[in-house]
C-alpha positions in Angstrom: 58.6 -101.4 49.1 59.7 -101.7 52.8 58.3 -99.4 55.4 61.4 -97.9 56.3 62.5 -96.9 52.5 58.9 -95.6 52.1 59.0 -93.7 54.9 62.1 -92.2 54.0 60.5 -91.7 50.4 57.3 -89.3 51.8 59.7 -86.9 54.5 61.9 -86.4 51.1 58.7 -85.2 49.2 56.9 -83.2 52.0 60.9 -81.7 52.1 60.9 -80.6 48.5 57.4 -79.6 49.3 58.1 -76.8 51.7 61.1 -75.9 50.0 59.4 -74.6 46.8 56.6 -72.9 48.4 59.3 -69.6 48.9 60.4 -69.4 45.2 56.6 -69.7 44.1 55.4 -66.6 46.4 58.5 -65.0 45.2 57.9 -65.6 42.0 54.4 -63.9 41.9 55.5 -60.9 43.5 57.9 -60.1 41.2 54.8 -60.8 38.2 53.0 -58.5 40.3 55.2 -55.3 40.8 56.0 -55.8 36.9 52.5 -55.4 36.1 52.1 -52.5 38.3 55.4 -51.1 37.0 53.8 -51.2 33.6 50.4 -50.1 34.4 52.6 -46.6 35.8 54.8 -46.5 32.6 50.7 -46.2 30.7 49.5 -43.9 33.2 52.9 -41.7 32.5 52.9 -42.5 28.9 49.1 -40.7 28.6 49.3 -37.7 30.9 52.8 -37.1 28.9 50.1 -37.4 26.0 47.5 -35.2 27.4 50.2 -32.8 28.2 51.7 -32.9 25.0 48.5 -32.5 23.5 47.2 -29.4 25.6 50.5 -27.9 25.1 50.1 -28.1 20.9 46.7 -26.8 21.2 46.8 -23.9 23.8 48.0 -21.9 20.8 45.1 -22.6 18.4 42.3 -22.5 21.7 43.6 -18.9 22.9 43.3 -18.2 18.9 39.6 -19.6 18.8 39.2 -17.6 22.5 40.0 -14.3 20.5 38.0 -15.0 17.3 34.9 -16.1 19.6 35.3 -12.5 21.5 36.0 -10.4 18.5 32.5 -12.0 16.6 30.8 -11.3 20.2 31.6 -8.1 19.8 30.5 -8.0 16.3 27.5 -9.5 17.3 27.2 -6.8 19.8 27.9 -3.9 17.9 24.8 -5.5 14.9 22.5 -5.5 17.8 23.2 -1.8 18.9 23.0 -1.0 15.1 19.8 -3.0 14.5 18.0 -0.7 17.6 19.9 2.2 16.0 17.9 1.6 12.6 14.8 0.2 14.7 14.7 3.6 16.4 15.5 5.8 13.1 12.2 4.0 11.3 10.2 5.1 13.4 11.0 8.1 13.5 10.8 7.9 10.0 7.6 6.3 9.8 6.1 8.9 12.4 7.3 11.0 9.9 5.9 9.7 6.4 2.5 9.5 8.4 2.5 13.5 9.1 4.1 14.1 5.7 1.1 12.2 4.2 -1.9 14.0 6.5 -0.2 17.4 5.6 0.3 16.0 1.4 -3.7 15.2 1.5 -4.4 18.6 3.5 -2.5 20.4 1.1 -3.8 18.4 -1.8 -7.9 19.2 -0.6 -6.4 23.0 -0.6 -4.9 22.4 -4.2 -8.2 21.3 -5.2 -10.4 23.8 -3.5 -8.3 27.1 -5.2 -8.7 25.3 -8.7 -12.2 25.0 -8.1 -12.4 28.4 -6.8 -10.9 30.0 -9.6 -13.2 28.4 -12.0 -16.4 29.3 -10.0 -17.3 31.7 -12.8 -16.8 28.8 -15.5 -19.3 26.7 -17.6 -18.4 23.8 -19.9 -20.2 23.8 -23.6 -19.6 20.5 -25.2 -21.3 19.9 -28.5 -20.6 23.0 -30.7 -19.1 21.9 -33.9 -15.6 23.0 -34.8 -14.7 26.5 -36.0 -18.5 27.8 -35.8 -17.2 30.4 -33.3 -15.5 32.5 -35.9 -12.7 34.6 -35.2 -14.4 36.6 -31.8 -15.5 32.9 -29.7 -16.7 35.4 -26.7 -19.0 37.2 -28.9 -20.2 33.9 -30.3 -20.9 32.8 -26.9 -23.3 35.4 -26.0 -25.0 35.0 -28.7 -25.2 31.6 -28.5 -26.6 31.7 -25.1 -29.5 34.4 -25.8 -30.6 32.5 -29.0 -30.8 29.2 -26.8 -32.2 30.3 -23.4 -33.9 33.1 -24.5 -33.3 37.2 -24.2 -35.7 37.4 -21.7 -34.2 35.2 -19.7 -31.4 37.4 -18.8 -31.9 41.5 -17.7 -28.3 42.2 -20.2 -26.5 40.3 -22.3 -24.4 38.2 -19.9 -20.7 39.1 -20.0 -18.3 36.6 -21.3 -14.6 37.4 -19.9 -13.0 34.7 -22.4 -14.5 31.8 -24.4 -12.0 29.2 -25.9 -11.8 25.9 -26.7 -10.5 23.3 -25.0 -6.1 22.8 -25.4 -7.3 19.0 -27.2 -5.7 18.9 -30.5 -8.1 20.0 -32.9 -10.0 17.1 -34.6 -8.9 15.9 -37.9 -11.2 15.3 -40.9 -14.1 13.0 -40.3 -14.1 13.1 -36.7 -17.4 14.2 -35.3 -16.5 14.9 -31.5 -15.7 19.2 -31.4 -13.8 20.0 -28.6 -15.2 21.2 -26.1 -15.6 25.7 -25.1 -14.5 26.7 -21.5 -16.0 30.1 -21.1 -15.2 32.5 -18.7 -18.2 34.8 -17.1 -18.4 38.0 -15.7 -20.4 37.3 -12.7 -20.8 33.9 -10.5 -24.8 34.9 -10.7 -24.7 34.6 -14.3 -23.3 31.3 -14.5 -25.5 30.1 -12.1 -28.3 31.2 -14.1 -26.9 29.9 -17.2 -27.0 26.2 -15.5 -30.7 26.9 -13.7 -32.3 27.4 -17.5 -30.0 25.0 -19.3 -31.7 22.3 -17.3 -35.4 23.9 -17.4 -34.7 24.0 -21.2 -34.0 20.5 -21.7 -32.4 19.6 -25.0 -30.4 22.2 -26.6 -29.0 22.2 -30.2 -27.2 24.5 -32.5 -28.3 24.6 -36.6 -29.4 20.9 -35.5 -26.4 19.9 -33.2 -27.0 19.5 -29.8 -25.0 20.6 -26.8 -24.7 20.7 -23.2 -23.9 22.8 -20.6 -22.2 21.9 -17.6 -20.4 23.5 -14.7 -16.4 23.6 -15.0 -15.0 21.6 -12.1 -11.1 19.9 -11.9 -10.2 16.8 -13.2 -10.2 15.9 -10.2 -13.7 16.5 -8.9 -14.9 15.6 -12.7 -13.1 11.9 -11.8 -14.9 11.9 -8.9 -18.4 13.0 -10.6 -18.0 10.9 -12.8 -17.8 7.8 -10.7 -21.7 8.1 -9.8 -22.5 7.9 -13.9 -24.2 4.3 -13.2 -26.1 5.2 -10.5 -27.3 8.1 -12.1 -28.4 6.1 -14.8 -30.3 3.7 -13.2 -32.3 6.7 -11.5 -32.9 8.3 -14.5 -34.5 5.0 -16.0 -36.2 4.7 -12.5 -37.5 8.3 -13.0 -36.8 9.1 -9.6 -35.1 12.9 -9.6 -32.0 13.5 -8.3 -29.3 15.8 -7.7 -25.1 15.8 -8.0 -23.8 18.3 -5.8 -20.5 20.0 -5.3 -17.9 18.5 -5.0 -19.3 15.0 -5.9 -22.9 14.1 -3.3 -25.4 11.8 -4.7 -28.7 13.0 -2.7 -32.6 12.0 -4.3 -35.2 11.4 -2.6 -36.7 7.4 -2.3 -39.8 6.0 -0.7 -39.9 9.4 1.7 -36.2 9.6 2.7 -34.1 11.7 1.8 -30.9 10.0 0.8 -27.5 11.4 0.5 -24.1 9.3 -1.1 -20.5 10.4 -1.3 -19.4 6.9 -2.0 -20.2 5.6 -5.6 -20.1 2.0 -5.0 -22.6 2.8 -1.8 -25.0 4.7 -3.8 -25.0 2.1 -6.7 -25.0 -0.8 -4.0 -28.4 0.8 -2.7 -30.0 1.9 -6.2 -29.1 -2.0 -7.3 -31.1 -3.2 -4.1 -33.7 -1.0 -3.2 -34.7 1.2 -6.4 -37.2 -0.1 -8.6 -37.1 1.0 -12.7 -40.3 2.8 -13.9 -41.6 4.7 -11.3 -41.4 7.8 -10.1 -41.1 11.5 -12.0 -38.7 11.9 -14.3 -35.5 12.7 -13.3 -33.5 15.6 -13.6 -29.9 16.8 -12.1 -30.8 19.7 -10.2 -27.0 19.7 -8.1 -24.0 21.8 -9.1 
């Protein structure tokens, strides 16, 4: 190609050249205020949705806002009621815990005035059934001067009332009488009574033995009868002892004097320490 044609060819390029870069920058603006355009329509579109969504809700949150506060209170109230009750038991429990001092107070007092009134008692056990005859405190006298002898007592000693015990009355072939509860004049007498029953030893009636023991509660008997191993094993140990009122263990063991309110104590201690076979024989010199 000839100089002057190309030339002409390269200033008709660079023309078109710098005549397109306008339309290009143009061009890109426009992309660029669409986009942003757009990206204002989304941010519009979702705070239209947040509002839209906080204006369906408010509703149901102020709702859940006055549920909450009414189970607050609720809650509130439970607590005030639960301090209310914890206060009450106590008080009730302070309560139960004097009612049950002054119950066992009153009980010892119970005990003690049914004791009392049968300070003047004895308890024959052994007598066969219906040997008393129609006048029992006659028979009792009797009884009691043929057994322990008429010089034992100055008088007769007076019976105030002898009767069996309110046990239903054996049947046929049943060897176990019921017992007499008998009733004495004087507290001396019955004290008497005891002392020569256990100097006596054995007693029997027309070949039947009985016994003759003090008339205590059922109570105080319970708790009596609670040392009867124990006693045992000092009776086969011959060492003497004695069962006091209401219910003491006290003998006498290697120069000591030992005394026992507690059953499994004094059995603990006769199990451990009390040898069987020596000693004097026993006897139950306590009331």
């Amino acid at each position: 190609m000839p100089p002057k044609q190309q030339q002409a060819k390269q200033q008709s390029e660079k023309g078109n050249s710098v005549s397109d870069s306008p339309a290009s920058a143009s061009k890109e603006t426009d992309t660029n205020a669409n986009n942003l355009k757009a990206l204002a329509n989304a941010v519009t579109a979702v705070q239209t949705s947040i509002d839209s969504f906080r204006e369906e809700n408010r509703a149901s949150i102020a709702s859940l806002h006055s549920i909450l506060s009414v189970y607050g209170q609720r809650i509130t109230d439970v607590e005030d009621g639960m301090n209310e009750f914890d206060k009450r038991l106590s008080s009730v429990e302070t309560s139960q815990t004097s009612l049950a001092k002054e119950n066992e107070a009153l009980k010892e007092k119970v005990t003690y005035l049914e004791n009392y009134t049968r300070r003047q008692n004895i308890h024959i056990v052994g007598i066969p059934e219906n040997a008393e005859g129609p006048r029992p405190s006659e028979f009792i006298t009797k009884l009691l001067i043929d057994v322990l002898g008429e010089d034992s007592f100055e008088k007769p000693p007076s019976v105030d009332r002898a009767h069996r015990s309110l046990a239903p009355k054996p049947v046929d072939g049943d060897n176990r009488p019921r017992p007499f509860i008998v009733k004495l004049h004087h507290f001396q007498t019955k004290e008497l009574i005891l002392r020569l029953a256990r100097q006596k030893g054995p007693l029997s009636y027309n070949g039947s033995k009985f016994h003759i023991f003090p008339d205590y509660s059922p109570d105080v008997n319970k708790k009596r009868a609670a040392f009867s191993e124990s006693k045992k094993k000092l009776h086969a140990a011959k060492i003497q002892f004695g069962l006091y009122y209401p219910a003491t263990l006290q003998f006498t063991h290697n120069g000591r004097r030992m005394k026992f309110t507690d059953p499994a104590t004094a059995l603990t201690y006769v199990n451990k320490n009390v040898i069987v076979g020596g000693g004097s024989f026993a006897t139950e010199d306590g009331d």
